[in-house]
C-alpha positions as CSV (number, residue, x, y, z in Angstrom):
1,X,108.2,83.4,135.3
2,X,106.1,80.9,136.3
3,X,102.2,80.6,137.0
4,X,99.4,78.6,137.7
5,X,95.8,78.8,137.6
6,X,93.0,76.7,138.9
7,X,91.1,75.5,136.1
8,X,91.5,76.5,131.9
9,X,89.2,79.9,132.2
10,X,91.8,80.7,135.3
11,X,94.8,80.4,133.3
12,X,93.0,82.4,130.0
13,X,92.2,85.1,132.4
14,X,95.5,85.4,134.1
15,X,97.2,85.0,130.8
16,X,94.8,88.0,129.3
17,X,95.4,90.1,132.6
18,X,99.3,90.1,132.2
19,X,99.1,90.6,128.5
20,X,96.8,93.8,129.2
21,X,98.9,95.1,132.0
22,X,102.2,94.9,130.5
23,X,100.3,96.9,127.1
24,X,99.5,99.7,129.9
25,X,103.3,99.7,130.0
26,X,104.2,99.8,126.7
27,X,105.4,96.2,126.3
28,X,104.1,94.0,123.4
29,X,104.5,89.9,123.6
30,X,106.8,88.6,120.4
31,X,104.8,86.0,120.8
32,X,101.7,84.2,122.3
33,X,101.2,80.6,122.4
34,X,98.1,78.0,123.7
35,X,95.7,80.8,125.4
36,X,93.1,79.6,123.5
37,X,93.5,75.9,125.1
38,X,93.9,77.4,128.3
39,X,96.4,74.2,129.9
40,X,99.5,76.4,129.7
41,X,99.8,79.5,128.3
42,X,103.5,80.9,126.7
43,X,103.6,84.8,126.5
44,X,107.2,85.9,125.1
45,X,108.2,89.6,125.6
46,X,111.8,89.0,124.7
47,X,114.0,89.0,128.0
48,X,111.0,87.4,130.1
49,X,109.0,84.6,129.1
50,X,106.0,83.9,131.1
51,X,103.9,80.4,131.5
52,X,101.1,80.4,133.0
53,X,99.7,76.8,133.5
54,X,96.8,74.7,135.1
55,X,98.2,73.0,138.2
56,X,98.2,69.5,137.0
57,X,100.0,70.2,133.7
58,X,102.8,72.5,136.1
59,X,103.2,69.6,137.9
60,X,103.5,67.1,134.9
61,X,106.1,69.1,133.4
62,X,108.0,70.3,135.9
63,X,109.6,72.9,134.8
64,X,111.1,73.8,137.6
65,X,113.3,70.7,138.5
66,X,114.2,71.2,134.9
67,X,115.6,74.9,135.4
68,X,116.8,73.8,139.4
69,X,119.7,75.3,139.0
70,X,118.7,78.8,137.8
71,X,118.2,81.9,140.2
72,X,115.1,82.1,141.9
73,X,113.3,85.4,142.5
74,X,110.5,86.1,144.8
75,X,107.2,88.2,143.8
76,X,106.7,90.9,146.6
77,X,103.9,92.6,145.4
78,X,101.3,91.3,142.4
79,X,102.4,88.0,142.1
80,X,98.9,86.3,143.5
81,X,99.3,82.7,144.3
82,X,100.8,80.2,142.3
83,X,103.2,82.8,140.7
84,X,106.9,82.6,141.4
């Protein structure tokens, strides 16, 4: 999954939002990377990673024209803007 927020305090907060919703549920990360820089943000809970990024580093590293041949899946409900 994919995310972006608007400025480094955007992406913390969205970062520490998912990390404390997907607790509620019982999942754990494996792994946490960069929330303290708040640029781009790595949360690894094993079958789903999720990246949560400030817009201009999305863009600069494009990681969706890298992965533009994988399935893409829509968020219906939750996914806020910039999510995908």
């Amino acid at each position: 999954m994919i995310c972006s927020g608007s400025s480094d305090r955007h992406v913390q907060a969205v970062s520490e939002n998912i990390q404390l919703e997907m607790k509620k549920q019982g999942n754990l990360p494996l792994g946490v990377e960069g929330l303290s820089g708040g640029n781009w943000t790595l949360l690894d809970y094993g079958d789903v990673i999720v990246h949560v990024f400030y817009e201009p580093i999305r863009r600069f590293y494009d990681l969706e024209g890298v992965w533009s041949d994988a399935p893409r899946l829509e968020m219906v409900d939750g996914g806020g803007p910039g999510c995908g």
